[in-house]
C-alpha positions in Angstrom: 40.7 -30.2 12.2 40.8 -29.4 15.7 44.8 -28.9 15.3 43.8 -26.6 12.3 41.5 -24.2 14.2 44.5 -23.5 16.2 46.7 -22.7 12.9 49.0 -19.8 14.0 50.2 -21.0 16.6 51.0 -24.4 15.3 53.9 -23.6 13.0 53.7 -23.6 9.1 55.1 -27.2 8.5 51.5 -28.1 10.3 49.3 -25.5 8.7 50.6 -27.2 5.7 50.0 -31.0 5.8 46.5 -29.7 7.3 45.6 -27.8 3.6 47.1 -30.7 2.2 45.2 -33.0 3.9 42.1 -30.8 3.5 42.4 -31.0 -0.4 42.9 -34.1 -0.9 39.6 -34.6 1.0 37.9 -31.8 -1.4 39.9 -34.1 -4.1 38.1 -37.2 -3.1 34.6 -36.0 -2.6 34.7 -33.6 -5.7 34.6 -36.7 -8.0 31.6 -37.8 -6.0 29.4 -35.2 -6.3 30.0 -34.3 -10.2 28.4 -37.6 -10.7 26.0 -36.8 -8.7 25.8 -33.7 -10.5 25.6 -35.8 -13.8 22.9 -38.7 -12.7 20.8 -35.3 -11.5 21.0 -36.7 -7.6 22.7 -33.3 -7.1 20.5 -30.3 -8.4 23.2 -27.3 -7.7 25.1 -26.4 -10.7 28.3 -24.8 -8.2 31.6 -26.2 -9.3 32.0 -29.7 -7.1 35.0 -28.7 -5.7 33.5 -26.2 -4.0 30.4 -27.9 -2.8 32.8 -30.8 -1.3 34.6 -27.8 0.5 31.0 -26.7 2.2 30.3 -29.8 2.5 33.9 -30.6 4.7 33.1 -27.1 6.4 29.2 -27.9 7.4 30.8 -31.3 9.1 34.1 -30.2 10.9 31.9 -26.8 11.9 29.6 -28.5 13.4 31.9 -31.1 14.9 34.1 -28.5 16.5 30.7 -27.1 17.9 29.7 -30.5 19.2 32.9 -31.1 21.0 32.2 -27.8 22.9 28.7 -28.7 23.5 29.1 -31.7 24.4 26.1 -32.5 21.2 27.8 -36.0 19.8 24.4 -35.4 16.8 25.9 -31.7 15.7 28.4 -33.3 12.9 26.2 -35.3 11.4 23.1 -33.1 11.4 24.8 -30.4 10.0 26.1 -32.8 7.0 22.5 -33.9 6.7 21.1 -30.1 6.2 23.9 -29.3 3.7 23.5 -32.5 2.0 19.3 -31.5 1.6 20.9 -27.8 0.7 22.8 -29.4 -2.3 20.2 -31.7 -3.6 17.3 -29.8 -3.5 
C-alpha cells in the first residue's frame, strides 16, 4: 500500500498489480462478511464488497498514519472501530 499511495509516479504496470492486488483482497474478505451478513454477526445491509473495501481502507489508512506517527496500535484500532461500525 505504501507503494500505492505513491501511484503516479510509479508507472502504470505497478498501479496495476496494486488494484489487482487490492481486489483480490476485497474478493477474499467479501465472502466473509456476507456470511456474516447471513448468520446476522454483521448488522449493515451495504453490499460486502464494499464493506471489505472500507474495511481494507480503515486498516491501510490507519497504517500509513501509524508509520508517520510512529503509533505501531493505529492499524489495528482503526480495524477494530470499523469492525464495531459494521456490526452494530
Amino acid at each position: 500500500m505504501t507503494m500505492a499511495s505513491e501511484g503516479p509516479t510509479v508507472g502504470d504496470e505497478v498501479g496495476t498489480v496494486v488494484c489487482r492486488s487490492i481486489a483480490a483482497w476485497v474478493g477474499e474478505l467479501a465472502p466473509v462478511i456476507e456470511e456474516g451478513q447471513r448468520s446476522g454477526e454483521i448488522t449493515s445491509r451495504e453490499p460486502a464488497s464494499d464493506l471489505a473495501a472500507f474495511l481494507i481502507d480503515a486498516f491501510e489508512g490507519a497504517a500509513l498514519r501509524g508509520k508517520a506517527t510512529r503509533d505501531e496500535s493505529a492499524a489495528m484500532r482503526s480495524l477494530d472501530l470499523a469492525l464495531n461500525a459494521i456490526r452494530a
